[in-house]
VOPAGU-2260 file (C-alpha; in pm, 1 decimal, decimal comma):
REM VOPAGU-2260
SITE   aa  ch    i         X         Y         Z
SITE  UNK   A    0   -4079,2    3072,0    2957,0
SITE  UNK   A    1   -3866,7    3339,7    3150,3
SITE  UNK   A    2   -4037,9    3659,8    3253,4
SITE  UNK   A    3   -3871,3    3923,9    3083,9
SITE  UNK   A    4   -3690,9    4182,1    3393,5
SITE  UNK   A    5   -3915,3    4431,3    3391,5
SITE  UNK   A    6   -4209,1    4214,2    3454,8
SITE  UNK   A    7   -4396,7    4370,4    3717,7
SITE  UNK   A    8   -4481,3    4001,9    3864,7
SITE  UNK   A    9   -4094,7    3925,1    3877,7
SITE  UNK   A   10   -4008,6    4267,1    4051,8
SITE  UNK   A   11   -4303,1    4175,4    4327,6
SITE  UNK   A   12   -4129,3    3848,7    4325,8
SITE  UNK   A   13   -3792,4    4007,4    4396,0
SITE  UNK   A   14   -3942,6    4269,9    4667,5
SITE  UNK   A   15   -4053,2    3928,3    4861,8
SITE  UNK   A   16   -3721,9    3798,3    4852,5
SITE  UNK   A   17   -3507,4    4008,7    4910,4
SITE  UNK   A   18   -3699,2    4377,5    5060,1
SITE  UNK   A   19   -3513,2    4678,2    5059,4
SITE  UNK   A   20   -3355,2    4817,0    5353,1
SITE  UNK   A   21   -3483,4    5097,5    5493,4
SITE  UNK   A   22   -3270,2    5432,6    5491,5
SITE  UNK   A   23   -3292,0    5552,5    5853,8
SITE  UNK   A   24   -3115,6    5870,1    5778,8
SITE  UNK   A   25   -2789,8    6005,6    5533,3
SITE  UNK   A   26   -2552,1    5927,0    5766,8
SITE  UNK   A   27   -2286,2    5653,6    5705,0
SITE  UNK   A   28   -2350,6    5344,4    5889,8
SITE  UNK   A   29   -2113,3    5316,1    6172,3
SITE  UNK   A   30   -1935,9    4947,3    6163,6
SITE  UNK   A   31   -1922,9    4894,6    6519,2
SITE  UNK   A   32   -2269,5    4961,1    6624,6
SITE  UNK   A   33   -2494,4    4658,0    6761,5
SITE  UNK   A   34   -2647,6    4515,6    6503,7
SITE  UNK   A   35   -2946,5    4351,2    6693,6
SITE  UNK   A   36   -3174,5    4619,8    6688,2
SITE  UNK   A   37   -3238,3    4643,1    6302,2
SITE  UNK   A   38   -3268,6    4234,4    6290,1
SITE  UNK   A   39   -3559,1    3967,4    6338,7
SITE  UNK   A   40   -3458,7    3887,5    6670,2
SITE  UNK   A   41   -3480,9    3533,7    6837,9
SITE  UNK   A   42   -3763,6    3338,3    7055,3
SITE  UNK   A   43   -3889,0    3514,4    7410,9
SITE  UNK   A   44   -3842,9    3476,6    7658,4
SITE  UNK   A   45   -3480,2    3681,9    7540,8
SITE  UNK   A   46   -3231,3    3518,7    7817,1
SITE  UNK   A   47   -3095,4    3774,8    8055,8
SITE  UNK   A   48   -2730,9    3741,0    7915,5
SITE  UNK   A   49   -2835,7    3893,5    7562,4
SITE  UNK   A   50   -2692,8    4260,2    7501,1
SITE  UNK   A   51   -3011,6    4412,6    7303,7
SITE  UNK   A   52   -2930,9    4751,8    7406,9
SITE  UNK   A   53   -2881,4    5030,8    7085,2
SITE  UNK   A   54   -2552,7    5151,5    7268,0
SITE  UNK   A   55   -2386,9    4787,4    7303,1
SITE  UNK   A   56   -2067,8    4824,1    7047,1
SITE  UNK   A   57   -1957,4    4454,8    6859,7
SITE  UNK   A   58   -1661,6    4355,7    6720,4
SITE  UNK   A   59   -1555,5    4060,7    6480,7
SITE  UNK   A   60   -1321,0    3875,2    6614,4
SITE  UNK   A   61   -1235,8    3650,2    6281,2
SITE  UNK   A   62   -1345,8    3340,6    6103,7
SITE  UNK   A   63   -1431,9    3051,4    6317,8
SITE  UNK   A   64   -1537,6    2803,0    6027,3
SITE  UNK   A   65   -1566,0    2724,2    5705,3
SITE  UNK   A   66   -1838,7    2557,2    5552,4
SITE  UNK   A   67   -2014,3    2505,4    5191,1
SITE  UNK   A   68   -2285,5    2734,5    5242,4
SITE  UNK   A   69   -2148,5    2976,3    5477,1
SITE  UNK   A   70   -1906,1    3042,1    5714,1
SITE  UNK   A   71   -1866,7    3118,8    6059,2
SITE  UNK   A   72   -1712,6    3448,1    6247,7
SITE  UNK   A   73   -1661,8    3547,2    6604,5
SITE  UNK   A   74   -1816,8    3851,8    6701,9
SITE  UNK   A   75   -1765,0    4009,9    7034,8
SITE  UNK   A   76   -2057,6    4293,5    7146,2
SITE  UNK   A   77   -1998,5    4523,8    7443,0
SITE  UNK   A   78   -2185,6    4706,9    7701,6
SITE  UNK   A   79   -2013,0    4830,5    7958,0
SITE  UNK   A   80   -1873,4    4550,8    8148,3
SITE  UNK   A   81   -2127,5    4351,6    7965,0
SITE  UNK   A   82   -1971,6    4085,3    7724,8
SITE  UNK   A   83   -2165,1    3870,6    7418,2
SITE  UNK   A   84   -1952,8    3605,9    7266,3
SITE  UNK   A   85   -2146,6    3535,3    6943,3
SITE  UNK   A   86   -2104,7    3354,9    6627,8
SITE  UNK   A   87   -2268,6    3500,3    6318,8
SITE  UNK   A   88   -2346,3    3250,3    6035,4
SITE  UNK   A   89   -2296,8    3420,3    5733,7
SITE  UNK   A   90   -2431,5    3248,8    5388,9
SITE  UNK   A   91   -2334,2    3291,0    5101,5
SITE  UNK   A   92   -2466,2    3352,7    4722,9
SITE  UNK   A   93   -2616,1    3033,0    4623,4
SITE  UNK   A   94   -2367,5    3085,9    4310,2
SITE  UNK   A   95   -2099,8    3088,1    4505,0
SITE  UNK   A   96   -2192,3    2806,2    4742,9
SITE  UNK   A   97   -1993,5    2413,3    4694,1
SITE  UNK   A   98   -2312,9    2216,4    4824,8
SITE  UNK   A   99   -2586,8    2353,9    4572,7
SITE  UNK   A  100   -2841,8    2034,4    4503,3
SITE  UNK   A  101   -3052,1    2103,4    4824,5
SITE  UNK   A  102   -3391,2    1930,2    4606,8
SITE  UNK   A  103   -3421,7    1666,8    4888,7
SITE  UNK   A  104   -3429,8    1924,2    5144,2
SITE  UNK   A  105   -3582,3    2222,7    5003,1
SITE  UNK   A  106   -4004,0    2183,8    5027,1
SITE  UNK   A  107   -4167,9    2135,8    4726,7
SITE  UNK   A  108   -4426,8    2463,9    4714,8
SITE  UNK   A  109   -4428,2    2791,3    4895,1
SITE  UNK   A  110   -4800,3    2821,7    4820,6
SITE  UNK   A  111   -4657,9    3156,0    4631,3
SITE  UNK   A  112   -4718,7    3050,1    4281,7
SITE  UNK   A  113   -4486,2    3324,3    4172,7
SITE  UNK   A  114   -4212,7    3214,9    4364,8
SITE  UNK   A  115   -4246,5    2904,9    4296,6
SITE  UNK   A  116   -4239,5    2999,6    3930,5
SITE  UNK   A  117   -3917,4    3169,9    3965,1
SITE  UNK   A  118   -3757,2    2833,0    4153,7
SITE  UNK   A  119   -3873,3    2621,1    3874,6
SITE  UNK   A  120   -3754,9    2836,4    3610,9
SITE  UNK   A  121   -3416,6    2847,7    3829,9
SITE  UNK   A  122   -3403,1    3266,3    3776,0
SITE  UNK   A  123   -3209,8    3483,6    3939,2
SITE  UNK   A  124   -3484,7    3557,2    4180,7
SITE  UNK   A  125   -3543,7    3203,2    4240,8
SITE  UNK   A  126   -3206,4    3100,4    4352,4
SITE  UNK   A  127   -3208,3    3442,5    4562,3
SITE  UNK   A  128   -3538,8    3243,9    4740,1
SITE  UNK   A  129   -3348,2    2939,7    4771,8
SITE  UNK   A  130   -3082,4    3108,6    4923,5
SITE  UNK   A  131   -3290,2    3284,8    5157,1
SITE  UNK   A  132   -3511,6    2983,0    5244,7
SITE  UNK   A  133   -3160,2    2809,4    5438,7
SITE  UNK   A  134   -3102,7    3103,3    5627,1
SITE  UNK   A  135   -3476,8    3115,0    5748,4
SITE  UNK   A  136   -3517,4    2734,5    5792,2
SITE  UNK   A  137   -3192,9    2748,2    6014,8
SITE  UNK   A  138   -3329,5    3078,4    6245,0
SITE  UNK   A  139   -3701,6    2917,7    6269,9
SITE  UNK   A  140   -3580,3    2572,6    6374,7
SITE  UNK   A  141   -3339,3    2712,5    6625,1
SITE  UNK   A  142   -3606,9    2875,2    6780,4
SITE  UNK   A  143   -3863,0    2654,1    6795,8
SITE  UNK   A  144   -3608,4    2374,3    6934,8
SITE  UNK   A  145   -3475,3    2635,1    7208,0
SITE  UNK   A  146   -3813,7    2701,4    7319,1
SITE  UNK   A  147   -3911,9    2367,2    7342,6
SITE  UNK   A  148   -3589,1    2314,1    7551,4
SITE  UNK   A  149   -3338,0    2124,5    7308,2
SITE  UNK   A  150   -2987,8    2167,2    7325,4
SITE  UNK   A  151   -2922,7    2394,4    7022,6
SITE  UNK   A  152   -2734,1    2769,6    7016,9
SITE  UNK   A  153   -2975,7    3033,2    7138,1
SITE  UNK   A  154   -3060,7    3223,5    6792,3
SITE  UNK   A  155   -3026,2    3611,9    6902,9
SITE  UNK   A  156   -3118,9    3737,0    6572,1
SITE  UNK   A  157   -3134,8    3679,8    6214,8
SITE  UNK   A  158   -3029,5    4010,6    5969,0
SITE  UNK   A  159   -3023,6    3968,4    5559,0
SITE  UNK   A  160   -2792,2    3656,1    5499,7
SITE  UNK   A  161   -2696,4    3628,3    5870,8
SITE  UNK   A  162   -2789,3    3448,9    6180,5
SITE  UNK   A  163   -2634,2    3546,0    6485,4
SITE  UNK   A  164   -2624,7    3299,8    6757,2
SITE  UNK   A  165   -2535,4    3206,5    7096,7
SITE  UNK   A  166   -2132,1    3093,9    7096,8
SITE  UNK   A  167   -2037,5    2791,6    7247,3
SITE  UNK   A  168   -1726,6    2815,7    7454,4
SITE  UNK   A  169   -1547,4    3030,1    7592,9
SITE  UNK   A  170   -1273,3    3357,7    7481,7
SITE  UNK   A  171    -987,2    3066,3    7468,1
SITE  UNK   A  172   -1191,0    2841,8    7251,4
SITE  UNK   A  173   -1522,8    2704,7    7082,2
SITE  UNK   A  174   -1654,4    2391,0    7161,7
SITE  UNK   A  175   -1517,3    2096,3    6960,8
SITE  UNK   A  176   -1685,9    1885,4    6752,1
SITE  UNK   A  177   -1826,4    1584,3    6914,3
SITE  UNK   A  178   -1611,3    1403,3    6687,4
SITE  UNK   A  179   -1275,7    1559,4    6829,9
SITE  UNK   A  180   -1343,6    1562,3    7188,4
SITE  UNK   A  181   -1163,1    1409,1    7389,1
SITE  UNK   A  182   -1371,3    1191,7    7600,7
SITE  UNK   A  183   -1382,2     892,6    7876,1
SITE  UNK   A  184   -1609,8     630,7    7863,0
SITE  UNK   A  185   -1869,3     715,3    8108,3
SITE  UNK   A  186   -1864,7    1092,6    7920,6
SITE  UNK   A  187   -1967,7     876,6    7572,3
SITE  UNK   A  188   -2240,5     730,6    7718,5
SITE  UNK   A  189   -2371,5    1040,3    7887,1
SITE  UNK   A  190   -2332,7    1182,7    7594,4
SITE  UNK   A  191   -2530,5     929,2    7375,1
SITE  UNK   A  192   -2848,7     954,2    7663,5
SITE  UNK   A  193   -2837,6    1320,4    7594,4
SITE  UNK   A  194   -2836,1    1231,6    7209,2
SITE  UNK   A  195   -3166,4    1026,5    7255,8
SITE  UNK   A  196   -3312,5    1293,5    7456,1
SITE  UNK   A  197   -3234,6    1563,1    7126,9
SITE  UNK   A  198   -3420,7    1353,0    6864,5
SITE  UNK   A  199   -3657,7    1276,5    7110,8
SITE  UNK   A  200   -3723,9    1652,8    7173,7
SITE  UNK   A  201   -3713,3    1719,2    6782,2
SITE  UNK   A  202   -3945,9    1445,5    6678,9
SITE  UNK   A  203   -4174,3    1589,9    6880,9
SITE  UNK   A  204   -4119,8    1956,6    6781,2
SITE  UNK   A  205   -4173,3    1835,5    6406,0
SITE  UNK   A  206   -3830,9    1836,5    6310,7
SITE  UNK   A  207   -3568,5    1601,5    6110,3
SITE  UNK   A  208   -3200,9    1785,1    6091,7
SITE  UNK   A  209   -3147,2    1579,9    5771,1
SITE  UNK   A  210   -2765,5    1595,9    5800,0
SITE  UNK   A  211   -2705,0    1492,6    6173,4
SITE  UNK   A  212   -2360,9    1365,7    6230,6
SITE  UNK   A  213   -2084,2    1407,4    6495,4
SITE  UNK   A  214   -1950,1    1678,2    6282,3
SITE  UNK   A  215   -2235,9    1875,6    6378,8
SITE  UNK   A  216   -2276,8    1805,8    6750,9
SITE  UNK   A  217   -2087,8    2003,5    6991,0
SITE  UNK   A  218   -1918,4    1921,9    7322,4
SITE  UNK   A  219   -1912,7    2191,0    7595,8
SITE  UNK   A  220   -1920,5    2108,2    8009,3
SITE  UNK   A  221   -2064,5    1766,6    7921,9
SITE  UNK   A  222   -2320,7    1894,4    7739,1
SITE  UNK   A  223   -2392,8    1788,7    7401,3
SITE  UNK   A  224   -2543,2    2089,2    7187,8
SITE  UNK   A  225   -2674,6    2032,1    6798,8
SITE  UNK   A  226   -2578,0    2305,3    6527,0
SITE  UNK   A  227   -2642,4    2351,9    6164,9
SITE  UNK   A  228   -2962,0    2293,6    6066,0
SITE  UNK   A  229   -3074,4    2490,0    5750,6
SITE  UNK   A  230   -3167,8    2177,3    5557,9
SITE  UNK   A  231   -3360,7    2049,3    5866,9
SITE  UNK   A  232   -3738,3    1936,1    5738,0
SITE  UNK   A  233   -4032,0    1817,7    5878,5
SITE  UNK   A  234   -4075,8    1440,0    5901,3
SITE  UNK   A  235   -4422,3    1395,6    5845,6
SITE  UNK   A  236   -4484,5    1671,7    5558,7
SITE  UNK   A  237   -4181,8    1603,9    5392,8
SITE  UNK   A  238   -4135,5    1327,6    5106,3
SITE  UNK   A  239   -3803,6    1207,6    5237,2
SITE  UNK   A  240   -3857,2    1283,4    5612,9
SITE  UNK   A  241   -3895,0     971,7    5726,7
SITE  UNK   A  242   -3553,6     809,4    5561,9
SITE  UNK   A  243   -3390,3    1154,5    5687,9
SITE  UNK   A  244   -3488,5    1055,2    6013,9
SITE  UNK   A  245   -3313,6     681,3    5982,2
SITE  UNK   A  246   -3029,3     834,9    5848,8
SITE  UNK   A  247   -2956,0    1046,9    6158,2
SITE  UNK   A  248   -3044,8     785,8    6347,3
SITE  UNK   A  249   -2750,7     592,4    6239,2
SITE  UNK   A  250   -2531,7     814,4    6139,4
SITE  UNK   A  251   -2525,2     892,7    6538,7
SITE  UNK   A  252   -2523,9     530,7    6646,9
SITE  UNK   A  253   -2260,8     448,6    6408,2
SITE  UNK   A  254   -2027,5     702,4    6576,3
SITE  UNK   A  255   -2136,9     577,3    6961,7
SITE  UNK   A  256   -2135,4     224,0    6867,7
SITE  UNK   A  257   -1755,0     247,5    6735,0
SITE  UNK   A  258   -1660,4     399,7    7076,6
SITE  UNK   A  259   -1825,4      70,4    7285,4
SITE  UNK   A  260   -2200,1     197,3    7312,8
SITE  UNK   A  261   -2472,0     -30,1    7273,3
SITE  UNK   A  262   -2716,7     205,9    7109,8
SITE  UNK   A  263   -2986,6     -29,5    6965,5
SITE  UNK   A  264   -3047,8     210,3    6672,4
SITE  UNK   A  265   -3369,3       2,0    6561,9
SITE  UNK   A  266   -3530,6       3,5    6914,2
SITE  UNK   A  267   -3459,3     411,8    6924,6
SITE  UNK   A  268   -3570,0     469,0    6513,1
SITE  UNK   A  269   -3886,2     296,0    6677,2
SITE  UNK   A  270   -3933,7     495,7    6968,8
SITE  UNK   A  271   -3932,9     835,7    6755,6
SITE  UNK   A  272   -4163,5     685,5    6523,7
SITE  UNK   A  273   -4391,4     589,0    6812,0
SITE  UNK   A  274   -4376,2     964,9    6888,6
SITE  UNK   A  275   -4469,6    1076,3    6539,6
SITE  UNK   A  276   -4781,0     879,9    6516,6
C-alpha cells in the first residue's frame, strides 16, 4: 500500500534522494560561474589540467549528443589563459527517459528498506532513486576505473542530475565513435589489444559495463577510450553479471572480427573469468 505524502517515512525517503540545496546567500545565481566547487568532485589525485578554481568562468557550448537517458553538452570553463573542454552528461526525468526497464541492471536492494519500499511500490520517490542511482553508478565507476588506470573520461565532478567529464577531442571535434573511425588495419588491431587490456582492467576493478559496444568506445590519437556506463554492474554480486560480461565480450569481437581480427572471443571470455575467480 502507498504511503500517503505526508508520511514522515516518505519525506525522509525523499530528503535521501534528492537533498535540498543549500541557499548560500539571496543573491541570484550567476550562470557563468564554475560550477565545480558546489559539486562531488572526481577521484585524487585531481590531474593538473582541471580548472577547480571559484573564479574559472564556463560556458556551454551546445549539445554534443543525444541519448535515451540523457544527453550530452559542450561546456567550455575559463581561467585566464586556462582552457577546460568538458562534456556534461545531463539525465533526464526517468518519466521522460525512452530506455526505462533498467530491472537487469539496477541492484536488487539498497539495504534502505525505505527506499527500497518506494522502488517496489514504483512512487514518485522511487523512480526519483532510480533516476539518481544511473547518474551515481556512472560517476563511481568512472572513478574507480580512472584510478585504476583504464581508459575512460576523467570524471571532474558530479552536481544533481549531472556528471561533468573530461572531453575527448579537441575545439574542432569530439572523438568518433569507434564504429565511425576511419581506420587502417594495423590501427584495428591495436585497437582490439587495447580492448583486451579495458575488460581486463575492469574485471579486475569489479566491473561489467553491461552495454559495451562500438557505439560506446571512442577513438582519439590511437587510443581507444570507453564511455557510458550508468548501467555498468558488478559481475560477481550481480544476478546477470556474468552473461553481461559474455555479451560485451562479443558484442566487441563481433565488431573486430568483421574488420579481419582474429579475436578468439572464447579464449578472452576465459581469461576474464580466470581473473574473477
Amino acid at each position: 500500500m502507498p504511503l500517503p505524502p505526508d508520511d514522515p517515512e516518505l519525506k525522509e525517503v525523499e530528503r535521501i534522494v534528492r537533498p535540498p540545496r543549500i541557499p548560500w546567500d539571496d543573491e541570484e545565481p550567476d550562470p557563468e560561474a564554475t560550477t565545480y566547487t558546489a559539486a562531488v568532485h572526481g577521484p585524487d589525485p585531481v590531474p593538473s589540467w582541471v580548472i577547480t578554481e571559484d573564479a574559472a568562468r564556463q560556458h556551454e557550448l551546445g549539445i554534443l549528443k543525444t541519448g535515451k537517458e540523457a544527453d550530452v553538452y559542450v561546456v567550455r570553463r575559463t581561467l585566464g589563459e586556462r582552457v577546460n573542454l568538458l562534456a556534461a552528461k545531463r539525465y533526464r526525468d526517468f518519466e521522460d527517459r525512452t530506455f526505462r526497464n533498467d530491472a537487469r541492471y539496477r541492484r536488487r536492494r539498497t539495504g534502505d528498506a525505505r527506499i527500497d519500499r518506494a522502488v517496489d511500490q514504483g512512487t514518485r520517490v522511487g523512480m526519483g532513486f532510480r533516476a539518481m542511482l544511473w547518474v551515481n553508478t556512472e560517476f563511481e565507476t568512472l572513478g574507480r576505473l580512472w584510478a585504476a588506470g583504464a581508459s575512460v573520461p576523467y570524471p571532474v565532478q558530479q552536481l544533481d542530475h549531472e556528471v561533468m567529464l573530461e572531453y575527448i577531442g579537441d575545439e574542432w571535434s569530439a572523438a568518433p565513435r569507434l564504429v565511425a573511425a576511419p581506420l587502417g588495419k594495423a590501427e584495428i588491431r591495436d585497437l582490439y589489444e587495447q580492448a583486451v587490456a579495458l575488460l581486463q582492467t575492469m574485471v579486475r576493478c569489479g566491473v561489467v559495463h553491461g552495454d559495451l559496444s562500438p557505439y560506446n568506445l571512442l577513438v582519439w590519437q590511437g587510443r581507444l577510450v570507453m564511455i557510458d556506463l550508468p548501467q555498468a554492474v558488478d559481475p560477481l554480486a550481480h544476478a546477470d553479471g556474468l552473461a553481461l560480461l559474455q555479451r560485451d565480450v562479443d558484442n566487441v569481437c563481433a565488431w573486430f572480427e568483421r574488420k579481419g581480427v582474429e579475436t578468439r572471443r572464447g579464449d578472452l571470455l576465459a581469461d576474464l573469468l580466470s581473473l574473477l575467480f
